[in-house]
C-alpha positions as a printed Julia matrix, in Angstrom:
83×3 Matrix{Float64}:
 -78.24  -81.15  -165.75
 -76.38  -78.13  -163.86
 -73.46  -79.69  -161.95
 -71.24  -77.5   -160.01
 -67.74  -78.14  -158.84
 -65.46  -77.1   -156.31
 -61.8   -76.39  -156.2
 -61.0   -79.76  -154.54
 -62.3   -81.94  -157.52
 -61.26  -79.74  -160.08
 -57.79  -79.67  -158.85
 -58.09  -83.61  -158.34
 -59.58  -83.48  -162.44
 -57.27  -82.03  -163.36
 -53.88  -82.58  -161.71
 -54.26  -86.78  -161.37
 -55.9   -87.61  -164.69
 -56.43  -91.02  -163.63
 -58.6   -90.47  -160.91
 -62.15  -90.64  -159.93
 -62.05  -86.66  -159.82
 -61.32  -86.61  -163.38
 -63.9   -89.05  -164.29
 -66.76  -87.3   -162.73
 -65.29  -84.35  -164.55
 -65.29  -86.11  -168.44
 -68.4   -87.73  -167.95
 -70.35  -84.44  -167.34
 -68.6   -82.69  -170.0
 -69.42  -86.23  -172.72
 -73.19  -86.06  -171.3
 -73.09  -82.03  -172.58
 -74.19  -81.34  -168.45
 -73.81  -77.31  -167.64
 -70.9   -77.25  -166.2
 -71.34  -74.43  -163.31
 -67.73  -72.87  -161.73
 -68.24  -69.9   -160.07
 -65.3   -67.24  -160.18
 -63.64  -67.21  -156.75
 -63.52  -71.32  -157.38
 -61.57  -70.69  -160.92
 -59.32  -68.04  -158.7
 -58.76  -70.35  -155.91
 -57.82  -73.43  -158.34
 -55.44  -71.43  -160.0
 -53.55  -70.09  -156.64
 -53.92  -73.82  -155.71
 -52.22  -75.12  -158.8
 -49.82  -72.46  -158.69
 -48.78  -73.08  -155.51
 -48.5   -77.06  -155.41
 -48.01  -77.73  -159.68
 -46.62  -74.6   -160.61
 -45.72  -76.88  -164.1
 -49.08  -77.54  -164.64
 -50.18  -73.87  -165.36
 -49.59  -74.39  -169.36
 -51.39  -77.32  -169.76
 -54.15  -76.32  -167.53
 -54.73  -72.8   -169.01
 -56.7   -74.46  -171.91
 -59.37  -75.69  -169.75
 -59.2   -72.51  -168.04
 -59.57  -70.52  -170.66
 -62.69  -72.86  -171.91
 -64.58  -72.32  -168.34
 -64.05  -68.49  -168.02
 -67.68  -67.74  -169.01
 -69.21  -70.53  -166.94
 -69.64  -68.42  -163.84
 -72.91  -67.11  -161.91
 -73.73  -64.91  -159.2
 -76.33  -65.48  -156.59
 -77.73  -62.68  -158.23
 -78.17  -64.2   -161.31
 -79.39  -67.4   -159.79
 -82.03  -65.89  -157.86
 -83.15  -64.08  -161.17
 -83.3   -67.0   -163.08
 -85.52  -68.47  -160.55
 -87.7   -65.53  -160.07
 -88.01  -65.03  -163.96
């Protein structure tokens, strides 16, 4: 399955571990689910995290660093489709 997230849940993930946020989050990545985060959602969660956890950069930048290739285009999308 192909879930995609936005910047509120994955700041909720991964800010207040034990939240629902987070749980959505874990269970995707145990079921192996594509995990779909387009760029300017990784950019805005970063600014966001900067702004509000500033001391949550280090320990975030793992998971960062993990979803840097999970990113699409609507170009891309509409190419798969079309292919």
């Amino acid at each position: 399955m192909r879930v995609l997230f936005d910047t509120n849940v994955l700041f909720s993930a991964l800010v207040f571990p034990s939240g629902l946020c987070h749980k959505a989050l874990s269970t995707a990545i145990l079921l192996g689910d594509e995990i779909v985060i387009p760029d300017y959602v990784k950019e805005e969660l970063v600014e966001t995290i900067e702004r509000k956890f500033p001391n949550k950069i280090p320990d975030i930048l793992p998971f960062l660093e993990t979803i840097s290739h999970v990113s699409f285009s609507s170009k891309t999308v509409f190419t798969e489709r079309n292919a």
